[in-house]
C-alpha positions in Angstrom: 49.7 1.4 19.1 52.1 -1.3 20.6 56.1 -0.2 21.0 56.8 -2.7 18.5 54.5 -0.5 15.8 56.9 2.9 17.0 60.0 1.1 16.5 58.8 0.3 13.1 57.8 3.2 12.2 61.2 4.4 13.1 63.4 2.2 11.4 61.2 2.9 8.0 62.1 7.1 8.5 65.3 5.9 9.4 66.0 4.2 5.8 64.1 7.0 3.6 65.9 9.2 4.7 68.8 8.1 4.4 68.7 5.9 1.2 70.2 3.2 2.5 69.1 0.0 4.9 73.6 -0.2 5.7 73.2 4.0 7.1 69.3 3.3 8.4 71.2 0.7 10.9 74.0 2.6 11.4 72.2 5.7 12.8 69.6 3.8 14.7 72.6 1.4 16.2 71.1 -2.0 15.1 71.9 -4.2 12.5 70.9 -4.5 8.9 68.3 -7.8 9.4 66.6 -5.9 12.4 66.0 -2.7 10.5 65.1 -5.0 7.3 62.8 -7.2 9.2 61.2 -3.8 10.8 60.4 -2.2 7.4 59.3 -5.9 6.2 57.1 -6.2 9.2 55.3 -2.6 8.8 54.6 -2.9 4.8 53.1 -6.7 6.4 50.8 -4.5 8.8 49.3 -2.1 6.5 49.5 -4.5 3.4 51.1 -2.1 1.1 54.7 -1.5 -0.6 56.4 1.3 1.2 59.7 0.8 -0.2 61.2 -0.5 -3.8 63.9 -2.7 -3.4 67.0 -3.7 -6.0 70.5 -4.7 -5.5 71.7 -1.3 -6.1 69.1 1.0 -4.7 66.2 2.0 -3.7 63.5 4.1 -3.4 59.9 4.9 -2.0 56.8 4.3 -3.5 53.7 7.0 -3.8 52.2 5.1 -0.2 56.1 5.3 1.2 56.4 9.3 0.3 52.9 10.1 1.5 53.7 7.5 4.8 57.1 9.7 5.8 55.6 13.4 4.9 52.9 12.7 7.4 55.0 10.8 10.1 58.2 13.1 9.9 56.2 16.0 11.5 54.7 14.1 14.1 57.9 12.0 15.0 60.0 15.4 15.3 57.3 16.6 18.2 57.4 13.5 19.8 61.6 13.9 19.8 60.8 17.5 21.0 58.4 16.8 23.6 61.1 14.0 25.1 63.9 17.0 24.7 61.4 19.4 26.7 61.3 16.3 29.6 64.9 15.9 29.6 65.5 19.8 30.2 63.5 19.6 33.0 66.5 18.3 35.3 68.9 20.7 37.3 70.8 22.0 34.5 69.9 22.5 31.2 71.4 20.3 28.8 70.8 19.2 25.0 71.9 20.6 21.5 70.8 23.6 20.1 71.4 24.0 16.2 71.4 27.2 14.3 71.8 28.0 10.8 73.1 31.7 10.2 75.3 33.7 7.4 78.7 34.2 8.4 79.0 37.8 9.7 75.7 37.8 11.6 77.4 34.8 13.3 80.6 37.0 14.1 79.0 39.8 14.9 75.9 38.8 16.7 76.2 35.6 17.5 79.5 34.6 19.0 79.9 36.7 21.5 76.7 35.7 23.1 77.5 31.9 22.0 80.8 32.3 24.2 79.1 33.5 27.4 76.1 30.8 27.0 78.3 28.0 26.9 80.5 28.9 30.0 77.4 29.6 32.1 75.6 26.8 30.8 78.3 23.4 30.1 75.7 21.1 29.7 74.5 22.5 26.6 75.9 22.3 22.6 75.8 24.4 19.8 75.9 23.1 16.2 76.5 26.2 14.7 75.9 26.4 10.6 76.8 29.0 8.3 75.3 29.3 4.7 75.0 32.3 2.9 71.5 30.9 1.6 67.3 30.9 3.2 68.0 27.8 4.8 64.2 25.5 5.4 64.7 25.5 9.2 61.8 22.7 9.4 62.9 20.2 6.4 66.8 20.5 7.7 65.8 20.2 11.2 67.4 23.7 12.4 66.2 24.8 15.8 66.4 28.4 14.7 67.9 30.4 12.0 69.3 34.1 11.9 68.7 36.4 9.6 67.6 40.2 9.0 64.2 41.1 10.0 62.9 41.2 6.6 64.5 38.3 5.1 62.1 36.1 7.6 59.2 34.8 6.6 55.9 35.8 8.2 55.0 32.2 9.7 57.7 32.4 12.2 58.3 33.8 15.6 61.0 35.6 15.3 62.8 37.8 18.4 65.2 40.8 17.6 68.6 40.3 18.4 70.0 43.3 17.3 70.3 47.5 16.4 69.0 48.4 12.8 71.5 48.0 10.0 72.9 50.1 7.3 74.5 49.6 4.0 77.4 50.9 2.9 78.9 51.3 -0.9 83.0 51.7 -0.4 85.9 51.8 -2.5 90.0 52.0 -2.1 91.5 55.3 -2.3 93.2 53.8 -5.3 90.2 52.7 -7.6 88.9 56.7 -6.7 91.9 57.7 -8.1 91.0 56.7 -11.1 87.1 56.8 -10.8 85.0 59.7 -10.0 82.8 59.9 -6.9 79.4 59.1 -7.8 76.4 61.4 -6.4 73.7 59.6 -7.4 72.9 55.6 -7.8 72.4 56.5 -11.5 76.3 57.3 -11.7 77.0 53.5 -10.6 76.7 52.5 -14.4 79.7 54.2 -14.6 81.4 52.2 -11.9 82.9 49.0 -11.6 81.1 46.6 -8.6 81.5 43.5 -6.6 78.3 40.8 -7.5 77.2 39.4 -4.8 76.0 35.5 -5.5 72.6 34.7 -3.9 72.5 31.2 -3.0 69.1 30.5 -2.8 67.4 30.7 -6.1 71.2 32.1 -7.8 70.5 35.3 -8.5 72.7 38.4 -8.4 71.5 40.8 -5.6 70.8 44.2 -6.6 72.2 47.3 -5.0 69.6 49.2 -3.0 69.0 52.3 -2.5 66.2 55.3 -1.1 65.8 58.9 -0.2 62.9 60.8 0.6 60.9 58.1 -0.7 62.7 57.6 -4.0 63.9 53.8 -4.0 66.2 52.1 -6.7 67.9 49.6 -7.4 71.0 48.7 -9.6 72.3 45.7 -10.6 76.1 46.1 -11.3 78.9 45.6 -13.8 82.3 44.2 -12.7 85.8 41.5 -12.5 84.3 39.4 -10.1 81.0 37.7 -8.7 81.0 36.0 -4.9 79.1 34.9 -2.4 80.3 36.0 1.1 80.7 39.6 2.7 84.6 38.7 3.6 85.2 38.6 -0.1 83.8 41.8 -1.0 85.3 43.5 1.4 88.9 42.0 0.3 88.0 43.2 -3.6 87.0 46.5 -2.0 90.3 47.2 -0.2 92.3 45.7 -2.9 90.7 48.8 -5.2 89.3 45.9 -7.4 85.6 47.7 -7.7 83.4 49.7 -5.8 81.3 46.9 -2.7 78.1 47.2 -0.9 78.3 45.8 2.2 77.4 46.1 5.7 78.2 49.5 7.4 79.8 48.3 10.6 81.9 45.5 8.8 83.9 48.3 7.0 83.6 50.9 9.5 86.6 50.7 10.5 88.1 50.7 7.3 86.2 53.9 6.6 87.5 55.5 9.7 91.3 54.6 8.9 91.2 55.5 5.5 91.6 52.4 3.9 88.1 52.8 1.9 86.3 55.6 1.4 82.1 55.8 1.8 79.9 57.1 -0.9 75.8 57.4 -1.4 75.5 57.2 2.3 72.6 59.7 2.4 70.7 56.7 0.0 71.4 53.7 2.3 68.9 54.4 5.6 69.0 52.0 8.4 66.3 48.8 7.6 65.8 45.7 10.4 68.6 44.1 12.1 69.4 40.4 13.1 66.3 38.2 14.3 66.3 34.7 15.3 63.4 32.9 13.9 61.9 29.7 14.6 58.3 27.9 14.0 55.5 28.4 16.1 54.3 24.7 16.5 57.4 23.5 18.0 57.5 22.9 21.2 61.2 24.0 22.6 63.2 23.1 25.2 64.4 25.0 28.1 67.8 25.4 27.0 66.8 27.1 23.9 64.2 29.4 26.4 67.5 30.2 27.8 69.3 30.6 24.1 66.5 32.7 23.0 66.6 35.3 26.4 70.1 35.3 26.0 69.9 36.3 22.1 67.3 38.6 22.7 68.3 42.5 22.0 67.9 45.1 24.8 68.4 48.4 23.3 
């Protein structure tokens, strides 16, 4: 295949992708004709419609969405394998973009982030937080973090950190006028913080396990969300009862400001792992990333 073929080839991701021949050339740094005139020259070579054009729009034919879910995967190894050359210089260098939740990003994360980037100045971090199961391969995410069994089974996946506990809390005000329940059973009794999940929108259930004997309960109460700050604030606000991570309100727990219950039903269950697919070939900075990540207790 002849440069001119690549370049092609790249201008037509370029414009699926983004919709639009105007953002295609603005991305690539050429003009409007020369992307135009690339597309035009490709659908030429192969002799078949990749692209419907109007004035207002446009979109990909069958042969265009089968053409970019074939080249996609191969085009991101060849950016990969360039990356992997480039790291190969004194210092390591290139961008290194994660997708996390919030308070594995503050807890986990960050404090390794900080040292990295000081020992390491040729390197970036696009760090993204989202409450959801981000698709680390369709939104191009170098890795992702999560807990150990939220990852699915296709991907390497390193531990980063201790085991985890949850923790059901609530204000010394909404316990004084609530009893302390004994059991999970006594929660429909209770008033609890929802917590929103983002992928596929359901509510998470509460749950829960001794000796063997696991349940789960889906809760009643003033207020649904979807991030662990927020539940925390409607806990110590005596709003409802929360179930959250242990060593987020830990110190709210020691203080006095909430007060623990059911912990002999919440056992500890995976910690934080970073994750990332098998087939990609990485650079050296994000050997370095993963080494530093990597948990050593």
């Amino acid at each position: 295949m002849r440069h001119g073929d690549f370049s092609e080839l790249a201008a037509f991701i370029a414009v699926a992708e983004a919709g639009s021949f105007t953002r295609a050339a603005a991305k690539l740094g050429l003009s409007q004709s020369a992307v135009s005139y690339s597309v035009r020259m490709l659908e030429q070579k192969l002799g078949v419609r990749l692209i419907s054009r109007t004035t207002r729009s446009l979109s990909l034919t069958d042969a265009g969405q089968r053409m970019l879910r074939n080249l996609r995967p191969a085009f991101d190894h060849i950016e990969s394998e360039i990356a992997a050359v480039t790291a190969l210089r004194d210092k390591p260098a290139g961008r290194i973009r994660v997708t996390t939740f919030r308070y594995a990003a503050t807890s986990v994360l960050w404090p390794v982030v900080t040292k990295f980037l000081a020992e390491y100045p040729d390197i970036e971090m696009e760090i993204i937080l989202d409450e959801g199961l981000t698709d680390i391969v369709a939104d191009r995410f170098d890795a992702g973090i999560r807990v150990g069994e939220q990852v699915q089974k296709d991907m390497v996946a390193v531990r980063i950190g201790p085991d985890l506990r949850m923790a059901v809390v609530g204000s010394p005000s909404y316990f004084a006028n609530h009893n302390i329940p004994q059991t999970p059973r006594e929660l429909g009794e209770h008033r609890g913080v929802s917590y929103r999940q983002m992928t596929g929108g359901g509510l998470y259930a509460w749950e829960f396990d001794r000796d063997g004997e696991e349940l789960q309960v889906r809760m009643n109460g003033p207020l649904i969300l979807n991030d662990g700050l927020m539940l925390e604030a409607a806990a110590l606000d005596g709003l409802a009862l929360a179930y959250t991570f242990e060593d987020q309100v830990s110190k709210h727990i020691a203080d006095g400001r909430l007060i623990r219950v059911l912990e002999e039903w919440c056992p500890p269950f995976p910690g934080y792992h970073l994750y990332y697919p098998s087939r990609r070939q990485h650079t050296a900075a994000f050997a370095l990333f993963v080494e530093a990540l990597r948990f050593k207790g």
